[in-house]
C-alpha positions in Angstrom: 43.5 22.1 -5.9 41.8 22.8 -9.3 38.5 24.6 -9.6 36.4 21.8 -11.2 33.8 24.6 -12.3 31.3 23.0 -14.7 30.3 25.9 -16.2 33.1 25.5 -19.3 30.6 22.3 -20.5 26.9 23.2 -19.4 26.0 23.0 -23.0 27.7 19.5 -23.4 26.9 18.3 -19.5 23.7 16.1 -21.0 24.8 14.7 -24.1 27.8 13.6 -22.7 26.5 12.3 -19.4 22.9 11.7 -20.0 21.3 8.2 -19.2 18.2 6.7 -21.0 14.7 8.0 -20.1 13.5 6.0 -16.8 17.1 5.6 -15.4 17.3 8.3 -13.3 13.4 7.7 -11.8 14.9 4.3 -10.7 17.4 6.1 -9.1 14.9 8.1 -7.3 12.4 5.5 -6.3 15.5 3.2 -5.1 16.3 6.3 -2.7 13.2 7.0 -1.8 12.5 3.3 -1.1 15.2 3.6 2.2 13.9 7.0 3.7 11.2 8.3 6.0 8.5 9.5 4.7 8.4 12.6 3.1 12.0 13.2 3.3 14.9 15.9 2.7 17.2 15.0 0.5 20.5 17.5 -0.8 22.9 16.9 -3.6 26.4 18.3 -3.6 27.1 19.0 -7.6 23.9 19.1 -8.3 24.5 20.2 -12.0 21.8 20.0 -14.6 19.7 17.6 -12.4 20.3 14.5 -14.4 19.8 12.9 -11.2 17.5 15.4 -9.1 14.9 16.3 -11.8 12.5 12.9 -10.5 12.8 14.3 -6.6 12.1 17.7 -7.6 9.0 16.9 -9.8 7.4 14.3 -7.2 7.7 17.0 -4.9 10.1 15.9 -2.2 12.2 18.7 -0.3 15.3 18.8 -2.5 18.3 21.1 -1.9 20.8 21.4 -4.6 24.3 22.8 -4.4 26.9 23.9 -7.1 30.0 26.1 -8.1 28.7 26.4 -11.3 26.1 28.8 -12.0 25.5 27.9 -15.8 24.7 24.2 -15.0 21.7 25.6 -12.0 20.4 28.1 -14.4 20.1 24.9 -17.0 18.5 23.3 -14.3 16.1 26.4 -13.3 14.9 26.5 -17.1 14.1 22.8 -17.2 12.2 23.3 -14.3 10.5 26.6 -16.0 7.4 27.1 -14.2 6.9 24.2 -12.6 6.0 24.3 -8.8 8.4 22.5 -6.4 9.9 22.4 -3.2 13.7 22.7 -4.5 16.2 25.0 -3.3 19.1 25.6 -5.1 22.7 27.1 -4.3 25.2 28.4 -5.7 28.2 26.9 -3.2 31.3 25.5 -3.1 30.8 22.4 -1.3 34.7 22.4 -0.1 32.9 24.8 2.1 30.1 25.6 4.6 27.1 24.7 3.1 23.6 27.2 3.5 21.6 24.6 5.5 20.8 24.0 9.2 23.1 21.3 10.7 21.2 17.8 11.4 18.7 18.7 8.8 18.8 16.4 5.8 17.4 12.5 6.0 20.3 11.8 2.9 22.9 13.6 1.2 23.6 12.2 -2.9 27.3 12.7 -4.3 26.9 11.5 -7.8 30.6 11.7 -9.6 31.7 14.6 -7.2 33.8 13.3 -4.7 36.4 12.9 -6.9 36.6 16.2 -8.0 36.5 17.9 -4.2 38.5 17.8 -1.1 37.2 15.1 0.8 38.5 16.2 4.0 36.6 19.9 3.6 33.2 18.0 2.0 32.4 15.5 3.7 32.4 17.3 7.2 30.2 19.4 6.2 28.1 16.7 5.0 28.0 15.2 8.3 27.2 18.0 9.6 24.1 18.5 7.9 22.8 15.1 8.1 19.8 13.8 10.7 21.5 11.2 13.1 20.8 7.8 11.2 21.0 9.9 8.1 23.0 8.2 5.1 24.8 9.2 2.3 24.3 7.9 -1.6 27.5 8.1 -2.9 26.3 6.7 -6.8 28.6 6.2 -9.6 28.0 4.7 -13.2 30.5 1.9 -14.4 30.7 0.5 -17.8 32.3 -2.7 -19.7 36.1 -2.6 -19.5 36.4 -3.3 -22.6 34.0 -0.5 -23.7 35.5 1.9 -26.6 35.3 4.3 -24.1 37.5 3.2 -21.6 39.7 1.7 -23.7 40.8 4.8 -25.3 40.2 6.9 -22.0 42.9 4.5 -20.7 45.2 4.4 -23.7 45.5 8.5 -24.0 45.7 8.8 -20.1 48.8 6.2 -20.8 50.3 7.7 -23.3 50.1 11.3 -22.0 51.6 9.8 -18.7 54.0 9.0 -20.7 54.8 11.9 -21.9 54.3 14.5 -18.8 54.3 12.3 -15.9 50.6 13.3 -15.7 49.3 11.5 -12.7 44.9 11.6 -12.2 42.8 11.5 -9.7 41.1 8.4 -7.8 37.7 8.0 -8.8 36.9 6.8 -4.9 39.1 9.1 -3.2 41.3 7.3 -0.1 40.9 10.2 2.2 37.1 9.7 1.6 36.8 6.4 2.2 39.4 6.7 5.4 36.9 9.7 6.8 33.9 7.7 6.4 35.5 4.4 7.6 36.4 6.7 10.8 33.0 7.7 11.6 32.0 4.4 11.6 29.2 5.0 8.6 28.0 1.7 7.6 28.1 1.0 4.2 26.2 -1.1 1.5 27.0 -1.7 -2.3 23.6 -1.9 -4.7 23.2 -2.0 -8.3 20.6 0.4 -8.8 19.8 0.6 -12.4 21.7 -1.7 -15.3 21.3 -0.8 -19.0 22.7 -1.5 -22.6 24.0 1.9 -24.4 24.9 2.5 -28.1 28.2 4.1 -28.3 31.2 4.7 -30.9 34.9 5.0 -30.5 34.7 8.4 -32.4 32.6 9.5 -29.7 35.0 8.9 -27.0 37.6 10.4 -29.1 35.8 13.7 -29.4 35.2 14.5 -26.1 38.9 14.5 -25.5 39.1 16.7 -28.2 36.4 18.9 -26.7 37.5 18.7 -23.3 34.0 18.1 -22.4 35.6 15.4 -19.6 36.9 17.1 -16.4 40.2 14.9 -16.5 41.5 16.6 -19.5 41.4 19.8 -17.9 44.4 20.2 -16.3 46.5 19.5 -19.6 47.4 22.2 -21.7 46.5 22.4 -25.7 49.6 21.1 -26.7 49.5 18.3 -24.7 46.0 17.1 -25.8 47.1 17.6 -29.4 50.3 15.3 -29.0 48.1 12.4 -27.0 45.4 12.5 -29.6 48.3 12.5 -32.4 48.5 9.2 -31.3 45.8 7.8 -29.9 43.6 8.5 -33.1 45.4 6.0 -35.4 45.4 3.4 -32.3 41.9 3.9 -31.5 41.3 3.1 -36.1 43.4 0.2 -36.0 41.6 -1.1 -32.8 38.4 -0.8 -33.7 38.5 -0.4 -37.4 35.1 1.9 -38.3 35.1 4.7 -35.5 31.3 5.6 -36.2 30.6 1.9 -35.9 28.3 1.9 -32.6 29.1 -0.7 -29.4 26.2 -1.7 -27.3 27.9 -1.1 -24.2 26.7 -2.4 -20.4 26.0 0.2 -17.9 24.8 -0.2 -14.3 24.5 2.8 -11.9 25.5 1.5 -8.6 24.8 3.8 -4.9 27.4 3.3 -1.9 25.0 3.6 1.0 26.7 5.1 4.0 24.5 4.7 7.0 25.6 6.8 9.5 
């Protein structure tokens, strides 16, 4: 299995997967809203803290875990001086995690799963959650007809095409087969919803830029020949590339009860 280590797009992690001020608080106050009081909460890929910056600064007992040490360290300096009750780990979460078993009231997996072995992770999530603990497994989803998913999907096709390239489930079927065998209950909520600006040239440039993890395992060449021809399909679709969408967004949370 590939290393998805982060640390290749630190400097790119929040333009290209930032959400609009107030977003990620609703995420928090949503989670919040379904624990004890005072609470401890982890987060396997943890990253910049797009997500756990509103736990951290309200001054719940946040533990953050990561491969990549360049995405904590941009997480350390947004927190600068600030006093908190974080910890932070550098950890490969295919592995034993640093924290007491039966410890943690939730666990969040925000885009992660994917990217891990289920079978490895997940155990050792269970293992450090509180009986009745749950886990937020939170995804964002966008229009299908969005610019970005439309060209996402035409260059995945046309490399396929051209390699047999095969990629990765975003919801995993050995997750969803572990969890379904420990008998975690589970719940779908939209958690947040919001309307986006966003151009096709922007979609096309972080192919270029390999600043998305599933171009990662193609090689240069490869890249160059899909975007050879997904460009002109991408200006004959949608005419003007720097013409901005306003594209739907929703973050939505599987809660697994456990």
């Amino acid at each position: 299995m590939m290393n998805y280590n982060f640390d290749r797009v630190s400097e790119q992690y929040d333009e290209s997967r930032g959400m609009p001020p107030g977003v990620a608080e609703q995420i928090c106050q949503w989670v919040l809203s379904r624990l004890p009081a005072d609470p401890a909460i982890a987060e396997i890929g943890v990253g910049t803290g797009r997500i756990a910056l509103p736990f951290i600064r309200q001054g719940v007992r946040y533990t953050g875990f990561d491969i990549s040490e360049q995405m904590v360290a941009r997480l350390r300096e947004k927190l600068g001086g600030e006093p908190h009750r974080a910890q932070l780990h550098l950890a490969d979460i295919n592995e034993q995690l640093p924290v007491p078993a039966q410890s943690q009231d939730a666990v969040i997996a925000v885009h992660i799963l994917h990217l891990v072995d289920p079978t490895r992770a997940l155990p050792q999530v269970r293992r450090i959650l509180k009986p009745g603990g749950a886990l937020a497994w939170g995804y964002e989803t966008h229009d299908d007809d969005a610019p970005r998913q439309r060209i996402r999907q035409y260059f995945r096709q046309t490399v396929a095409k051209m390699s047999g390239a095969k990629w990765r489930p975003f919801h995993p079927p050995a997750a969803q087969a572990l969890l379904a065998e420990w008998g975690a209950r589970v719940e779908q909520h939209t958690v947040a919803a919001w309307t986006e600006p966003e151009t096709p040239r922007k979609a096309l440039t972080h192919i270029v830029q390999r600043t998305m993890s599933f171009t990662w395992e193609l090689d240069d060449a490869l890249i160059q020949e899909g975007m050879r021809l997904t460009q002109p399909w991408a200006e004959q679709e949608f005419g003007d590339l720097d013409r901005p969408y306003a594209i739907q967004k929703r973050f939505l949370a599987d809660w697994y009860q456990f």
